[in-house]
C-alpha positions as CSV (number, residue, x, y, z in Angstrom):
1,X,0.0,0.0,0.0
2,X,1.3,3.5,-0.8
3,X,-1.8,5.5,-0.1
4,X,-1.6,9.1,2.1
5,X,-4.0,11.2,2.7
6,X,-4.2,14.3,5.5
7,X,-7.8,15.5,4.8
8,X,-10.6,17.5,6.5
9,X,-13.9,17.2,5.6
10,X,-17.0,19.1,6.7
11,X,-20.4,17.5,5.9
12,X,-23.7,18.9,6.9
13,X,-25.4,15.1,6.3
14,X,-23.7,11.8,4.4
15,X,-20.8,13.1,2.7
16,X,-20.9,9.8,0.5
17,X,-24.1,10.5,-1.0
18,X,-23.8,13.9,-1.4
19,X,-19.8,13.2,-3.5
20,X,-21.5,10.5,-5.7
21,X,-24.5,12.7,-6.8
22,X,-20.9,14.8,-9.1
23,X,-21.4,18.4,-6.9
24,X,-20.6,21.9,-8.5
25,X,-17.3,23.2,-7.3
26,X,-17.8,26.6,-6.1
27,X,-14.5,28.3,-6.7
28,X,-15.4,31.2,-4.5
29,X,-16.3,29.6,-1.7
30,X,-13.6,27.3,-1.7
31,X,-11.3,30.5,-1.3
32,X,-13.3,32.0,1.1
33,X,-13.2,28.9,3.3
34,X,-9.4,28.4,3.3
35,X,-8.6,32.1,3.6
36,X,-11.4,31.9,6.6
37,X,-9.3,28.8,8.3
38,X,-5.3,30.5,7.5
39,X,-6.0,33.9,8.3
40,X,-2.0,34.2,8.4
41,X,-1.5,33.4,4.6
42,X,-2.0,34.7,1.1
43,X,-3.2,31.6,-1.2
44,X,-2.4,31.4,-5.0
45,X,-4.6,29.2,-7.1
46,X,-1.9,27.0,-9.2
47,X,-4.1,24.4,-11.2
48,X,-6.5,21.6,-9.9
49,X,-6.1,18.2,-8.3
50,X,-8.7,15.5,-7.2
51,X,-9.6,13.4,-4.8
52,X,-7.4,11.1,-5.2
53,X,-4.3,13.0,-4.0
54,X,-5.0,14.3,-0.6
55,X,-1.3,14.5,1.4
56,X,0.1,18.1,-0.5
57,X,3.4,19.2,0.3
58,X,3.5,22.1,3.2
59,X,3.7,25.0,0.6
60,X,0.1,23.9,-0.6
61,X,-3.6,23.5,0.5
62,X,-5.9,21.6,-1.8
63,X,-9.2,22.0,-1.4
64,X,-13.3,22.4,-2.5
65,X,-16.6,23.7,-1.7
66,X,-19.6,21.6,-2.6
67,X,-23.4,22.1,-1.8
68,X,-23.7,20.3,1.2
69,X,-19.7,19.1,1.9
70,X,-16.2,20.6,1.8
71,X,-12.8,19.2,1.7
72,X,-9.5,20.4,2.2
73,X,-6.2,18.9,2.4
74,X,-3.2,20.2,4.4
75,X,-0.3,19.2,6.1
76,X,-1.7,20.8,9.4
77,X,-4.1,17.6,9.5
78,X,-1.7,15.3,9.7
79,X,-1.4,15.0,13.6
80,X,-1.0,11.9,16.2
81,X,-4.0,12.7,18.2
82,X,-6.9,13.4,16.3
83,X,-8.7,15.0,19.3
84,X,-5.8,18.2,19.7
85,X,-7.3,19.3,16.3
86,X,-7.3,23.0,16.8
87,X,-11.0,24.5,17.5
88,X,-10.9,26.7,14.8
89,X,-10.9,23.8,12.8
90,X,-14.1,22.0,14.3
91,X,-16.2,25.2,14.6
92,X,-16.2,26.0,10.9
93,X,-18.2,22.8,10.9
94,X,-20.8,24.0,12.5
95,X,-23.6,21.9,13.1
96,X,-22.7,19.8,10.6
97,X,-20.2,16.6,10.9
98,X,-16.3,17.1,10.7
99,X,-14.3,14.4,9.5
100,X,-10.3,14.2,9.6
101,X,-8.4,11.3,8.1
102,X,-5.2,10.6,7.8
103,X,-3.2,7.8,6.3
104,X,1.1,7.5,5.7
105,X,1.8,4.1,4.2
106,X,5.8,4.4,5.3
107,X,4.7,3.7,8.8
108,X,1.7,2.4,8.6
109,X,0.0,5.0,10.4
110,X,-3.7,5.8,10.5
111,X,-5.9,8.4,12.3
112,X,-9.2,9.5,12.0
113,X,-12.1,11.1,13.7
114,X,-15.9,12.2,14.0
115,X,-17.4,15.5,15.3
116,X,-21.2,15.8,15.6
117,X,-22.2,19.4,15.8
118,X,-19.0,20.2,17.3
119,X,-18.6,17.1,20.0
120,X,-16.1,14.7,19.4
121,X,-17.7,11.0,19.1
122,X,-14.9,9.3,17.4
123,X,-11.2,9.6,17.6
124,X,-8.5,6.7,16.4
125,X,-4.9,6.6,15.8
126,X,-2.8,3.8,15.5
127,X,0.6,2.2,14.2
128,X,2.1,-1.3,14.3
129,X,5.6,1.1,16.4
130,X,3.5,3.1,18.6
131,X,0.8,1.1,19.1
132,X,-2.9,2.2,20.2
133,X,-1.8,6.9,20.3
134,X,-5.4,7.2,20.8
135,X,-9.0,5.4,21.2
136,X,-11.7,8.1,22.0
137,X,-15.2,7.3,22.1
138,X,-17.6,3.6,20.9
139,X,-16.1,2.1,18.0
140,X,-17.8,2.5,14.7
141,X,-20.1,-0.6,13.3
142,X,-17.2,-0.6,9.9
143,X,-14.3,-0.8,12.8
144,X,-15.7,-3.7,14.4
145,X,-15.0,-6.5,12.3
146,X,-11.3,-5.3,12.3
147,X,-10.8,-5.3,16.1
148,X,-12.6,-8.8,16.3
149,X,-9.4,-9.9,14.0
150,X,-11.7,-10.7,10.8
151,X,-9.2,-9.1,8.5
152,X,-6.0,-10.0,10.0
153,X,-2.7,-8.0,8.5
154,X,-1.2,-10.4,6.1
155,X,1.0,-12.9,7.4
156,X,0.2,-11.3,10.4
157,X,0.8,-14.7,12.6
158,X,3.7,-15.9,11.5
159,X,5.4,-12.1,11.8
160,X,4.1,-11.4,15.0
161,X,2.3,-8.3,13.9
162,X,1.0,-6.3,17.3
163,X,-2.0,-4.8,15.5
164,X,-4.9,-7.2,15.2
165,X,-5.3,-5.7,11.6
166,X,-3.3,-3.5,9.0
167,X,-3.8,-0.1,9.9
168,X,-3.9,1.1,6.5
169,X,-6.9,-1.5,5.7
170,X,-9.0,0.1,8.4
171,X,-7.9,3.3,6.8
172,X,-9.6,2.3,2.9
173,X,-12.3,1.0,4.9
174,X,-12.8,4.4,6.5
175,X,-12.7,6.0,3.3
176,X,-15.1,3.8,1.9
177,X,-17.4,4.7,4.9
178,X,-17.3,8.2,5.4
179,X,-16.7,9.4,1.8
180,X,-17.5,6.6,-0.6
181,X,-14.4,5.7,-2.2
182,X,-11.2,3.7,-2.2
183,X,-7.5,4.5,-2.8
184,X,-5.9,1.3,-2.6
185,X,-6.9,-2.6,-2.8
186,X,-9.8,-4.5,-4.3
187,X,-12.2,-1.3,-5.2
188,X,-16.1,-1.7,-5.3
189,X,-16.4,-0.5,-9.6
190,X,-19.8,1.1,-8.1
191,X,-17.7,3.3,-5.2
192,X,-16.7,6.6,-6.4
193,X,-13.5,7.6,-8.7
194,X,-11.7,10.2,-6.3
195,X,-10.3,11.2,-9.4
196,X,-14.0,12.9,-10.9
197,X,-13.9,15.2,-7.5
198,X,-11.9,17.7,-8.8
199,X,-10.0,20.1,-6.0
200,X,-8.1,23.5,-6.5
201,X,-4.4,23.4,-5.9
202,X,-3.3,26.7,-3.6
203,X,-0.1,27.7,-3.3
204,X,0.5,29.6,0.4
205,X,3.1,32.4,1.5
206,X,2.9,34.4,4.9
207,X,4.5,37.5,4.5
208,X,7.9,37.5,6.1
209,X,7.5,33.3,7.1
210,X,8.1,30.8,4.8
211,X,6.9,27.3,4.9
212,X,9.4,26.1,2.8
């Protein structure tokens, strides 16, 4: 698996449904909502991604504004403990849900989380090195099967992995659950193709800082 993601996604109902039924970008409130989020920086539209790539470099923030769900993409989303997410973050929500997922195939790492209307109900971060970072909150019905050792890490016994499952299974799992698609491994043909979600590429600079 060579799948990364560090994503934010803000939903005011199923974020799935709504991605499938092929929403409008709306350019202008895409920049309103990343210039709303970094205050501190002047953002450069530089062409357009998708779905599919959601782990840009620190210089950029890729993101979109759809009726009814938003995504961006930064390095800022990558953390260890889902629930230390900065508030300004999980307020622009509203009363809507928040998602944040994140995925980094070197380590095997995943994280990911659920607000409702602001309150944290979910929060999971994992890797075969550090072990359990955090478990916040009743595990999700898609989770379940995972911790009862149903889809065991390959090879798992004889290595002696010390997860009961690959991380990074859960992870395409999660993705499948919240947004409706895949990245990696067998794919559903009737999930969603990250790749028709089309996201604009921003290039950032903070006067007298740079992030690279």
């Amino acid at each position: 698996m060579g799948a990364k993601t560090w994503m934010l996604v803000y939903s005011e109902g199923n974020a799935a449904a709504a991605l499938k039924n092929r929403p409008t970008l709306d350019r202008a409130a895409t920049l309103q909502l990343v210039s709303g989020l970094f205050p501190k920086h002047k953002f450069e539209s530089v062409g357009e991604g998708n779905l599919s790539y959601t782990c840009p470099p620190a210089k950029e923030v890729h993101a979109a504004c759809f009726s009814g769900v938003s995504i961006l993409a930064a390095k800022e989303f990558g953390i260890d403990h889902p629930s230390k997410l900065p508030a300004s973050f999980i307020s622009a929500g509203g009363r809507g849900r928040v998602y944040l997922h994140v995925m980094h195939s070197v380590v095997d790492w995943l994280a990911f989380a659920q607000w409702n209307n602001g309150q944290l109900v979910r929060s999971l971060s994992l890797s075969p090195d550090s072990g359990i970072i955090e478990d916040i909150g009743e595990r999700l019905p898609f989770e379940k099967p995972f911790w009862l050792a149903q889809h065991p890490a390959p090879g798992g016994e004889k290595t002696g992995y010390p997860l009961p499952f690959h991380p990074l299974e859960l992870g395409e799992a999660a993705l499948k659950e919240f947004f409706g698609y895949q990245l990696e491994g067998p794919i559903d043909p009737s999930l969603l193709d990250p790749k028709s979600i089309p996201l604009v590429k921003y290039k950032r600079s903070r006067s007298g800082w740079k992030l690279w």
